[in-house]
Biotite code that builds the C-alpha atoms (Angstrom):
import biotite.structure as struc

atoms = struc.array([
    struc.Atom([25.715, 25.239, 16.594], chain_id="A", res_id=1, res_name="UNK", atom_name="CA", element="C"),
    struc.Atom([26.037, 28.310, 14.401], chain_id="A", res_id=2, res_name="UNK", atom_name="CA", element="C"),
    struc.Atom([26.168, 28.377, 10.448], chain_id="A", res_id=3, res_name="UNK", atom_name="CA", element="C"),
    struc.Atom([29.980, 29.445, 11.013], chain_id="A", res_id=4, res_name="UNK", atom_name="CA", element="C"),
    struc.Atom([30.516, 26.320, 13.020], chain_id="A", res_id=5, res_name="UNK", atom_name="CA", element="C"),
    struc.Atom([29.163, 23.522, 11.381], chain_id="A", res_id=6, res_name="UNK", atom_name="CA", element="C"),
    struc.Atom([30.928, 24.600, 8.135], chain_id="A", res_id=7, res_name="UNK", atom_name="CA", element="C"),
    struc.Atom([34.244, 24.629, 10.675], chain_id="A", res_id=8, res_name="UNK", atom_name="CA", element="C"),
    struc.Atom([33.545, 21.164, 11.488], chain_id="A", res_id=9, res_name="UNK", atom_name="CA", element="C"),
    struc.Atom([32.399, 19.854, 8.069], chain_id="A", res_id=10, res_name="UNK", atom_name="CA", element="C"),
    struc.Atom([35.856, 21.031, 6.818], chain_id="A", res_id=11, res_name="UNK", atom_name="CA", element="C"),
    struc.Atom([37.448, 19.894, 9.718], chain_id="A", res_id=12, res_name="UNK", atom_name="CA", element="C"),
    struc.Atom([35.719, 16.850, 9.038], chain_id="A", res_id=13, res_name="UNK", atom_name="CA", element="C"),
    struc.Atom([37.012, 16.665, 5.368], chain_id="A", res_id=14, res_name="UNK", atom_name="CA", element="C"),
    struc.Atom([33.790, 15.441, 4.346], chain_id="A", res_id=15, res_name="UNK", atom_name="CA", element="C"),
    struc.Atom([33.523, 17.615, 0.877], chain_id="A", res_id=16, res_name="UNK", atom_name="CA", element="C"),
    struc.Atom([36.106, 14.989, -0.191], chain_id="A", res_id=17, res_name="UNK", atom_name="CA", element="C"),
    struc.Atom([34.612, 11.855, 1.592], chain_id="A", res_id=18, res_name="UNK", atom_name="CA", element="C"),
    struc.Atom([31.226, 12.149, -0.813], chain_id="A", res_id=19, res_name="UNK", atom_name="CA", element="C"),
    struc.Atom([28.886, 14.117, 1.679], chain_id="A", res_id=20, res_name="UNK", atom_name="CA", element="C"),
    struc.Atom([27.240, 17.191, 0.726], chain_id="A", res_id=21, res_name="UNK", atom_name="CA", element="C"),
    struc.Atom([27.487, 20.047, 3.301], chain_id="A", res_id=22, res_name="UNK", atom_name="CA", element="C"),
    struc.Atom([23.641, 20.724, 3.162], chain_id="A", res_id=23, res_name="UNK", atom_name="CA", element="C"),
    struc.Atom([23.047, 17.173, 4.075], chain_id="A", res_id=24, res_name="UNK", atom_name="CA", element="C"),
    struc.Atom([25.708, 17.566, 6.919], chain_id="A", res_id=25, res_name="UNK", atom_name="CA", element="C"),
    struc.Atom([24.205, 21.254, 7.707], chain_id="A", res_id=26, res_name="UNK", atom_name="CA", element="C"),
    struc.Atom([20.748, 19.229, 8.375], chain_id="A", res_id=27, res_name="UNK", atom_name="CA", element="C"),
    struc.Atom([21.964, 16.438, 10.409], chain_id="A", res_id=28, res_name="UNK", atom_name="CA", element="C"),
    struc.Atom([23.625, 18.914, 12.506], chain_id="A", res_id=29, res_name="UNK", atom_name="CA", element="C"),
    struc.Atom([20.877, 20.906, 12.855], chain_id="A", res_id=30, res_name="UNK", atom_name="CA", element="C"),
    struc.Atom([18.296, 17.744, 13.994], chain_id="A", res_id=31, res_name="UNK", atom_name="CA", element="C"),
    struc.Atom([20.988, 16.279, 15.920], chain_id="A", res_id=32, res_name="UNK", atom_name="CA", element="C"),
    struc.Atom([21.413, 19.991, 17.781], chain_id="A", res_id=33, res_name="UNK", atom_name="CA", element="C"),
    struc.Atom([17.674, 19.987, 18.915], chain_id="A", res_id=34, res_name="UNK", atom_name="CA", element="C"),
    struc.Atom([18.056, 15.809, 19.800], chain_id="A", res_id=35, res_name="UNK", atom_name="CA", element="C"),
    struc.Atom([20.912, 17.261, 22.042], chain_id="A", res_id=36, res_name="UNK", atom_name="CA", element="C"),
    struc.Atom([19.398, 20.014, 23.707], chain_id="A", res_id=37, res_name="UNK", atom_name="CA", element="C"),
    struc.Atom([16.355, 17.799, 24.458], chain_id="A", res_id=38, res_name="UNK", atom_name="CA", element="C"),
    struc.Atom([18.458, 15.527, 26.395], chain_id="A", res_id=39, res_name="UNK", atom_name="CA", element="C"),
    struc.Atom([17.954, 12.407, 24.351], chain_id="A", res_id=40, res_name="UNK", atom_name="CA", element="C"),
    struc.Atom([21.597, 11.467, 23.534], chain_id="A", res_id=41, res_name="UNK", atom_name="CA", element="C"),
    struc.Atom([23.208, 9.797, 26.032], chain_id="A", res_id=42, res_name="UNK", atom_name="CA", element="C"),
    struc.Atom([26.820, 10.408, 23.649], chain_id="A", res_id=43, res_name="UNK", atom_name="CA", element="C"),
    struc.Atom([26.875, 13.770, 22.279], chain_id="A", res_id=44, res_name="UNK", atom_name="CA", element="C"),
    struc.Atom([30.627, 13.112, 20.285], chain_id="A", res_id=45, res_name="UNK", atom_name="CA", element="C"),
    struc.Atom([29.035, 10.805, 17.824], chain_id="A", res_id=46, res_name="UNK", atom_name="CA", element="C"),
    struc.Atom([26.759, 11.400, 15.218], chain_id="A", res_id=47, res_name="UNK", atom_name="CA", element="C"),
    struc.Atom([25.970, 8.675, 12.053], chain_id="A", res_id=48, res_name="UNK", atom_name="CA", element="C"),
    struc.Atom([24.822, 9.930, 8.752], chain_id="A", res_id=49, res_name="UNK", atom_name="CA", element="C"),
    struc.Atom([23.423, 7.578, 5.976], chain_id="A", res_id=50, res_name="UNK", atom_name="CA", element="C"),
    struc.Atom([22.962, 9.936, 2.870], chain_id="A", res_id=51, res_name="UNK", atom_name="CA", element="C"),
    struc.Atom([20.356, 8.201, 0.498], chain_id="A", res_id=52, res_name="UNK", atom_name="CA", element="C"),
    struc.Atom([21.050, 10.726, -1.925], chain_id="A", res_id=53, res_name="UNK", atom_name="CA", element="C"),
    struc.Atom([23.971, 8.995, -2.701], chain_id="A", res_id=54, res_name="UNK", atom_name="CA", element="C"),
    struc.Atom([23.581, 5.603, -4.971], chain_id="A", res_id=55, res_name="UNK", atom_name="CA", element="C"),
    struc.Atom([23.965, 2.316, -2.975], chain_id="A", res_id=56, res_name="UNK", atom_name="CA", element="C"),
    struc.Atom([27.213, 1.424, -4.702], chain_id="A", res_id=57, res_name="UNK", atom_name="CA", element="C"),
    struc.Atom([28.776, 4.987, -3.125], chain_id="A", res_id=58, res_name="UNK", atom_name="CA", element="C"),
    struc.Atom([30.219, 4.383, 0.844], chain_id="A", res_id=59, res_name="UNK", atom_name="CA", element="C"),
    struc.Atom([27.193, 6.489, 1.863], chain_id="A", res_id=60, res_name="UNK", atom_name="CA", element="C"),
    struc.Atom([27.204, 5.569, 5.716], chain_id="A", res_id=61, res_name="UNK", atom_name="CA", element="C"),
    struc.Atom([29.688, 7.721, 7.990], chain_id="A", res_id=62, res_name="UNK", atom_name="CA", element="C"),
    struc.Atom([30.117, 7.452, 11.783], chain_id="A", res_id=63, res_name="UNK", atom_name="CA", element="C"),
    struc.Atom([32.054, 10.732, 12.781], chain_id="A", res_id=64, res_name="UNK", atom_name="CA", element="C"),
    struc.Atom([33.486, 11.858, 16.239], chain_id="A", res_id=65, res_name="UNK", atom_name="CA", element="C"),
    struc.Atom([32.334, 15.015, 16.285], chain_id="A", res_id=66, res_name="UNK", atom_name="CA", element="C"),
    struc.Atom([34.966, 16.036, 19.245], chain_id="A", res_id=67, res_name="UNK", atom_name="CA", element="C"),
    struc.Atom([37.783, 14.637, 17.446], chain_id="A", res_id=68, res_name="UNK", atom_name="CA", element="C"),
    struc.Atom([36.983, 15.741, 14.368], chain_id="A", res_id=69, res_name="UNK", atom_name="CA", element="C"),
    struc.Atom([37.297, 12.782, 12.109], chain_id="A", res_id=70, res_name="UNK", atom_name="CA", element="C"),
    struc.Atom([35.613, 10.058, 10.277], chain_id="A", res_id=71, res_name="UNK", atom_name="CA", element="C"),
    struc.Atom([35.536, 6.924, 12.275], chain_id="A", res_id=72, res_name="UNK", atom_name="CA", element="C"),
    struc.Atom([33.921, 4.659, 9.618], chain_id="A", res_id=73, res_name="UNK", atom_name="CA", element="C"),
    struc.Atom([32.927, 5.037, 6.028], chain_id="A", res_id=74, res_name="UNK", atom_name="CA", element="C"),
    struc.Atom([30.993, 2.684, 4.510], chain_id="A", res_id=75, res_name="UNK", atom_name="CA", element="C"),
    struc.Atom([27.885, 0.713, 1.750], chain_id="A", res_id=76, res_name="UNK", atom_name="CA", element="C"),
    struc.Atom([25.236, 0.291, 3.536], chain_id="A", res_id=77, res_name="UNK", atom_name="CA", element="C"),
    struc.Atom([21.866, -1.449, 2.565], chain_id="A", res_id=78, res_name="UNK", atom_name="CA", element="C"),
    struc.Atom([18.675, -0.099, 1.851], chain_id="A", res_id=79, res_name="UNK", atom_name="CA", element="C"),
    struc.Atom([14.953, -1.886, 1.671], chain_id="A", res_id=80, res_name="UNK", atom_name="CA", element="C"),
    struc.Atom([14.334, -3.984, -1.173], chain_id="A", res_id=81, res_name="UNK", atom_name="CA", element="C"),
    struc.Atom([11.072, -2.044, -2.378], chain_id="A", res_id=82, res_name="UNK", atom_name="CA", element="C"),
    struc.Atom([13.145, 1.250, -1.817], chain_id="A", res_id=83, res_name="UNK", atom_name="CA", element="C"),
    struc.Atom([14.399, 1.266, -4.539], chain_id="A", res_id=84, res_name="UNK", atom_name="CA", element="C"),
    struc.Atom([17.573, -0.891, -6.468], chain_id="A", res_id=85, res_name="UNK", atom_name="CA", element="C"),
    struc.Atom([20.579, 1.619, -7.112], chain_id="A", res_id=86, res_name="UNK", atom_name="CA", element="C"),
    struc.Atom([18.570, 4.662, -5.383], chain_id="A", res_id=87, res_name="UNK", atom_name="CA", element="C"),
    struc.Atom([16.345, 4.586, -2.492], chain_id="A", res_id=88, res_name="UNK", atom_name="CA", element="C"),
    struc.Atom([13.689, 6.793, -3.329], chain_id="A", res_id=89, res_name="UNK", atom_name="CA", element="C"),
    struc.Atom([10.442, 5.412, -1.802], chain_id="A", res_id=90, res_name="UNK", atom_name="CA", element="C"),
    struc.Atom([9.843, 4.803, 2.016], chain_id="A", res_id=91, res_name="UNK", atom_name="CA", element="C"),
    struc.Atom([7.529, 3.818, 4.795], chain_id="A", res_id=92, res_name="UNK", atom_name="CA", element="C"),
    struc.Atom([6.874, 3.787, 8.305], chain_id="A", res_id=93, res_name="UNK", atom_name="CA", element="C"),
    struc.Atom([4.394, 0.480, 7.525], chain_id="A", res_id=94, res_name="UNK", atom_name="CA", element="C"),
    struc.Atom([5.607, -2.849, 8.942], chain_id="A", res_id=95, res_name="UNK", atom_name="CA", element="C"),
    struc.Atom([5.865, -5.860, 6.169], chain_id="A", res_id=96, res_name="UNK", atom_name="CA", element="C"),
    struc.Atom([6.656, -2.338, 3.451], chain_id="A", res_id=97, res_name="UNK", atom_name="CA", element="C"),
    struc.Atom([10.227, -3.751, 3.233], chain_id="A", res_id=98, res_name="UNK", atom_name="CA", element="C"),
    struc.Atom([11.122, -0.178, 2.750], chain_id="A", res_id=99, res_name="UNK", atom_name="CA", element="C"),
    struc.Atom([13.704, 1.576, 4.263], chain_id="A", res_id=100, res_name="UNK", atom_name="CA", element="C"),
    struc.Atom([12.937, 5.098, 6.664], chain_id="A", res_id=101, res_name="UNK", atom_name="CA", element="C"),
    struc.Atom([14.115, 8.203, 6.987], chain_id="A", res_id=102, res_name="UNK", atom_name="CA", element="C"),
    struc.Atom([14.959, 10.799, 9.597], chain_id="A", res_id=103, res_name="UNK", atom_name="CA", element="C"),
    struc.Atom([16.795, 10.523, 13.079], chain_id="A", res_id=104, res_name="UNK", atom_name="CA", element="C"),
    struc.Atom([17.056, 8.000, 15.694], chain_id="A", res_id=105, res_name="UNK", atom_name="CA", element="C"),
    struc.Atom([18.601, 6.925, 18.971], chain_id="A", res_id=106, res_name="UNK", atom_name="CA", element="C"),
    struc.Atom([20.922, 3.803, 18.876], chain_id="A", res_id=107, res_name="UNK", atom_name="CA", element="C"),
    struc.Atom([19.906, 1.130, 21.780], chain_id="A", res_id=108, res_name="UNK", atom_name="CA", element="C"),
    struc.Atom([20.716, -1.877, 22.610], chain_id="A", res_id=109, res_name="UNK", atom_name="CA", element="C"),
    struc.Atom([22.714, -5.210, 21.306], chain_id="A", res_id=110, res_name="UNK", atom_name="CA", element="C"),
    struc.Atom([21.307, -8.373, 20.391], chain_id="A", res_id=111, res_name="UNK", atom_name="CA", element="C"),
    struc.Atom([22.314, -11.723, 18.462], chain_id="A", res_id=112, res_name="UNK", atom_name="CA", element="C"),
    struc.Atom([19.627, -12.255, 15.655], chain_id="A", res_id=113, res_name="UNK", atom_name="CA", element="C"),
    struc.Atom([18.706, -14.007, 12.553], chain_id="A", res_id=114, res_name="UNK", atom_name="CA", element="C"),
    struc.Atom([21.358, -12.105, 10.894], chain_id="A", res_id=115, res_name="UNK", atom_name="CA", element="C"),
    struc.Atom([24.134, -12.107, 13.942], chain_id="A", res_id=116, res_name="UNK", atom_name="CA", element="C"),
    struc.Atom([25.100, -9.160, 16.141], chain_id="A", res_id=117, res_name="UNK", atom_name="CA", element="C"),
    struc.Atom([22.170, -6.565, 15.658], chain_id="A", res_id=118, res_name="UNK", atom_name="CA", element="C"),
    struc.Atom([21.717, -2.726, 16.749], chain_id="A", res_id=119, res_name="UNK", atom_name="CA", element="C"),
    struc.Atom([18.312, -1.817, 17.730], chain_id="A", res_id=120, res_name="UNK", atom_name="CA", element="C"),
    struc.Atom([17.444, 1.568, 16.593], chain_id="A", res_id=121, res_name="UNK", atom_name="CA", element="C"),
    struc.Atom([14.134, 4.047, 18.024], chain_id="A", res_id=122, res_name="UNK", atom_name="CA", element="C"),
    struc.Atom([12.763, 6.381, 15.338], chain_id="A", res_id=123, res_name="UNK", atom_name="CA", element="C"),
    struc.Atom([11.901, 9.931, 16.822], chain_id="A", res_id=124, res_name="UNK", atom_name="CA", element="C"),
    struc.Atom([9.949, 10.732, 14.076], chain_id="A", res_id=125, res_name="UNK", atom_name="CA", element="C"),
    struc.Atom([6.241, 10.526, 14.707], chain_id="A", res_id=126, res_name="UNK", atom_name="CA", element="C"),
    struc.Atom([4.767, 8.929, 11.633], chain_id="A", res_id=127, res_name="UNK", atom_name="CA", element="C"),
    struc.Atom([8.158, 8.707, 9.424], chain_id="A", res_id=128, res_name="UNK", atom_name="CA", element="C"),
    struc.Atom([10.334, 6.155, 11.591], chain_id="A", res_id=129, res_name="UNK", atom_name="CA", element="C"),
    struc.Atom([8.484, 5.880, 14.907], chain_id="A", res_id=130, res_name="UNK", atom_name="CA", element="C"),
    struc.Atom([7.554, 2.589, 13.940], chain_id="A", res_id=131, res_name="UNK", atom_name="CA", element="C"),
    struc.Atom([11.336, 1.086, 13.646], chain_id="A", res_id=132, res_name="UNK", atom_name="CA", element="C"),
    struc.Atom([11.386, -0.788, 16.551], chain_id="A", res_id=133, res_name="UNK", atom_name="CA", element="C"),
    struc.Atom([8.131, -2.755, 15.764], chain_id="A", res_id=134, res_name="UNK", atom_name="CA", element="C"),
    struc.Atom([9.083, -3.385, 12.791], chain_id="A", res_id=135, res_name="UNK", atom_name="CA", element="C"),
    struc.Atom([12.189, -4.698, 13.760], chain_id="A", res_id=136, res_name="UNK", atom_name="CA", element="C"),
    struc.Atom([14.502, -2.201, 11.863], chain_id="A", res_id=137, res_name="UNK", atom_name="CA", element="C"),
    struc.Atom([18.112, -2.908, 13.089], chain_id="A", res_id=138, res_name="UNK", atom_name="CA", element="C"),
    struc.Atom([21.425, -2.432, 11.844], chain_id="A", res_id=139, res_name="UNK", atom_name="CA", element="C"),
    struc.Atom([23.219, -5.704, 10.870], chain_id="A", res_id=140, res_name="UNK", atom_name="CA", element="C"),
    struc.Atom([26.188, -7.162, 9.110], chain_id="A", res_id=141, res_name="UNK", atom_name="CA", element="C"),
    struc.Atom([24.572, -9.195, 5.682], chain_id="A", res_id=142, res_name="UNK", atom_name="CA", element="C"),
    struc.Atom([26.512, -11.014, 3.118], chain_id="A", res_id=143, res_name="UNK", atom_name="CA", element="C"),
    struc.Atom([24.819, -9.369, 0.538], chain_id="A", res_id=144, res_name="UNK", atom_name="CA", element="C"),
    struc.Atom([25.771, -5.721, 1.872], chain_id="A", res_id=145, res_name="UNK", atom_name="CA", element="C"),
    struc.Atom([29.069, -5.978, 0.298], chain_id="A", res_id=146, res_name="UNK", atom_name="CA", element="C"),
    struc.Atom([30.655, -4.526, -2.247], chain_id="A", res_id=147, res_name="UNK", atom_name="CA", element="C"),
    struc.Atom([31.418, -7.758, -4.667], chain_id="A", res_id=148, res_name="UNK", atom_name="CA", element="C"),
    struc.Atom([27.713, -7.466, -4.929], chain_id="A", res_id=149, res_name="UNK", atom_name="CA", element="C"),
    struc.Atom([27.723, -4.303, -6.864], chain_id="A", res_id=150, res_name="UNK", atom_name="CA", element="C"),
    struc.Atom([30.026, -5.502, -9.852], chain_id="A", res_id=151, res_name="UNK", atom_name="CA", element="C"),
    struc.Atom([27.505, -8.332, -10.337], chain_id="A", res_id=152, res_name="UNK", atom_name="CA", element="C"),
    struc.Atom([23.935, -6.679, -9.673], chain_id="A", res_id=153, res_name="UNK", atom_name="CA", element="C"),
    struc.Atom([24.397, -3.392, -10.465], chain_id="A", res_id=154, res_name="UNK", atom_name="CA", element="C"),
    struc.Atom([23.631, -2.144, -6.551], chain_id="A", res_id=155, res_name="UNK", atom_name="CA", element="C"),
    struc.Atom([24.569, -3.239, -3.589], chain_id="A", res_id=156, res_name="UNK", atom_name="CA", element="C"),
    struc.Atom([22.250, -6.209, -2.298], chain_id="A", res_id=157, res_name="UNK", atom_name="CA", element="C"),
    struc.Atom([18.750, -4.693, -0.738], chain_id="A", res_id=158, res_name="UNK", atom_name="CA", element="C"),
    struc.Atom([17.464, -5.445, 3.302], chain_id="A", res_id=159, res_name="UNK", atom_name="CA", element="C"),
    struc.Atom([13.901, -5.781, 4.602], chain_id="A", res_id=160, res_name="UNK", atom_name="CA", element="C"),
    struc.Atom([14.218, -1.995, 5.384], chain_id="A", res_id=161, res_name="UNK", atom_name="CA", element="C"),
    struc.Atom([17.157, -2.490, 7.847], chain_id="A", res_id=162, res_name="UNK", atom_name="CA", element="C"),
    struc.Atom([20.714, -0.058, 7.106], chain_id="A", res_id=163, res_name="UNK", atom_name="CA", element="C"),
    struc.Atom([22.212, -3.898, 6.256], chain_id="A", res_id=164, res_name="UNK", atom_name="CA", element="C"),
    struc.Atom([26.206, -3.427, 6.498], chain_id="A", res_id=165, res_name="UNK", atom_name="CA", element="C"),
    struc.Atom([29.118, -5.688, 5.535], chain_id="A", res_id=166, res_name="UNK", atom_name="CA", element="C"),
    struc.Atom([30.191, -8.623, 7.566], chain_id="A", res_id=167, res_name="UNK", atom_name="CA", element="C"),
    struc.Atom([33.482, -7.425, 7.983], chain_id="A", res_id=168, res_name="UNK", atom_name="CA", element="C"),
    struc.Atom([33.083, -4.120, 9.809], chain_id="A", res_id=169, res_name="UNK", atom_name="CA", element="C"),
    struc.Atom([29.325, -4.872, 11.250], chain_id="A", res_id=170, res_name="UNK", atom_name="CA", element="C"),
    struc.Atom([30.500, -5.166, 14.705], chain_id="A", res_id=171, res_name="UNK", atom_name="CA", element="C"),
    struc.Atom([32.989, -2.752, 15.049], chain_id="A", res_id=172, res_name="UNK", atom_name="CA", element="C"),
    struc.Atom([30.763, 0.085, 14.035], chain_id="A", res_id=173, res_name="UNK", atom_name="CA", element="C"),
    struc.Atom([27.914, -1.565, 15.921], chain_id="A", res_id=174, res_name="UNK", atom_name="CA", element="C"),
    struc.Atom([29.884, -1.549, 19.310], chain_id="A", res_id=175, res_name="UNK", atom_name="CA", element="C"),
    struc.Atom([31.000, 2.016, 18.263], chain_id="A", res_id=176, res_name="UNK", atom_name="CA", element="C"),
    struc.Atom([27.660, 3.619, 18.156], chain_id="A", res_id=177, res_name="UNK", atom_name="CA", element="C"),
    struc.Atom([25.863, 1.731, 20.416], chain_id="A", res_id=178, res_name="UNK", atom_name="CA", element="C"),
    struc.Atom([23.318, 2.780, 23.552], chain_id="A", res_id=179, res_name="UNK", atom_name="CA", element="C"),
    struc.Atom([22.355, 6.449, 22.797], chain_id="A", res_id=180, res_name="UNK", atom_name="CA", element="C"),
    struc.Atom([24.097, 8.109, 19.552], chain_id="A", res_id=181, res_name="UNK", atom_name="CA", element="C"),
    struc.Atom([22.311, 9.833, 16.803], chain_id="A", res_id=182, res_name="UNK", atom_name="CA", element="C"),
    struc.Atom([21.599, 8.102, 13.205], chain_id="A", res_id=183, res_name="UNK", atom_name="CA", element="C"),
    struc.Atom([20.191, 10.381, 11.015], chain_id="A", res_id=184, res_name="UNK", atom_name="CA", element="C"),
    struc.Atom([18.979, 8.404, 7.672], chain_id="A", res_id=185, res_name="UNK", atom_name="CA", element="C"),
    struc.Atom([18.575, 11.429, 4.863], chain_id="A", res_id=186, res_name="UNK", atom_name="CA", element="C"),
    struc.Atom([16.514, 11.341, 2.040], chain_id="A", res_id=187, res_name="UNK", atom_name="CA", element="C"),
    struc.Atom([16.195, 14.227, -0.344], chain_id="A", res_id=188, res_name="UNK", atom_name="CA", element="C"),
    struc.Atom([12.217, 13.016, -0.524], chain_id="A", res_id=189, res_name="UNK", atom_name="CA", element="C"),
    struc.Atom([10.338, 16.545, -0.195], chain_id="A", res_id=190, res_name="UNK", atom_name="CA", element="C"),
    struc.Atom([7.489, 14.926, 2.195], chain_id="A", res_id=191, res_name="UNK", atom_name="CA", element="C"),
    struc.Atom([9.871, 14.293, 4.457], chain_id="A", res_id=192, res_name="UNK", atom_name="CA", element="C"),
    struc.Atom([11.743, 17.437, 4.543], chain_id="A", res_id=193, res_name="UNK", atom_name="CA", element="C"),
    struc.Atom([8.704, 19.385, 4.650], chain_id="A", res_id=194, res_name="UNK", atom_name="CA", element="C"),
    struc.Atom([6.903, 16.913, 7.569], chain_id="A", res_id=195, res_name="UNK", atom_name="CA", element="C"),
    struc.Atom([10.075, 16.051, 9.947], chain_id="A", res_id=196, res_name="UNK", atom_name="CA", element="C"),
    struc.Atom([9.600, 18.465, 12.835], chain_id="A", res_id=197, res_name="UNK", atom_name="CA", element="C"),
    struc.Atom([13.354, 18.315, 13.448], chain_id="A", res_id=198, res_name="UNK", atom_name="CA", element="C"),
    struc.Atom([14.454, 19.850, 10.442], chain_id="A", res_id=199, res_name="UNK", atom_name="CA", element="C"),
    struc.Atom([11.667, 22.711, 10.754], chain_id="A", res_id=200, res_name="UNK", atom_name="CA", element="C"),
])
């Protein structure tokens, strides 16, 4: 997709107004682009963005369909406990790190866990998120991924490293993104703008 195009869609999109920065957008687009043309999503209309420039009280999670041109969710979403509390600003690929990690992956499959109905997620990023699925990095509802928390603590309540969601909308988005769509988790972290072969 052209320069000319993904500013069409990101005012299409009306995400200016929804909290997301076009150059954040412009680089999702761009990794999800090369995801696409490798034949690796099995659901090209859908793309998720979790912007972790954004503070943890901000709805900073955003499932779009791309086709129709709208935001399909908006939401808080969790990030790891040693992360960071308001701002996520340190990350790891390490199991046991409790830290949250960047870059793109492919949604997969369904599963009832510890904490309910889970989303299994595969990093594509050697050495930055490769190592999600080992270390068990899901998305999840969580009672402390809600909002209430944020009047009380300052930020929203911190995961193990999972994007931890409310209760309330947990499955909905789950069952919407499920088994092949693009999450792209973006950090403005330097090291992994200048490593992430996707962005290059």
């Amino acid at each position: 997709m052209n320069a000319e195009a993904t500013t069409a869609l990101y005012n299409d999109l009306h995400l200016e107004s929804a909290g997301l920065n076009q150059q954040v957008f412009e680089l999702a687009i761009k990794g999800f682009s090369k995801i696409v043309d490798a034949g690796k999503i099995h659901d090209t209309r859908k793309i998720t963005i979790i912007d972790f420039s954004q503070p943890s009280s901000k709805k900073r999670l955003y499932v779009l369909d791309l086709d129709a041109r709208k935001i399909v969710f908006q939401s808080v979403v969790s990030h790891g406990r040693n992360t960071g509390t308001l701002w996520a600003k340190s990350f790891s690929n390490q199991a046991e790190s409790f830290k949250s990690s960047p870059g793109f992956y492919i949604t997969a499959e369904t599963y009832n866990g510890g904490n309910g109905y889970s989303l299994r997620l595969d990093g594509l990023e050697r050495n930055i998120n490769d190592n999600a699925r080992n270390r068990a990095i899901v998305m999840h509802g969580a009672p402390y991924a809600n909002e209430s928390s944020i009047g009380s603590l300052g930020f929203l309540g911190r995961s193990q490293g999972c994007p931890a969601l409310p209760q309330s909308i947990n499955k909905a988005v789950i069952n919407t993104i499920k088994n092949g769509t693009c999450l792209f988790i973006y950090t403005p972290d330097q090291s992994y703008l200048n490593r992430s072969d996707l962005l290059s």
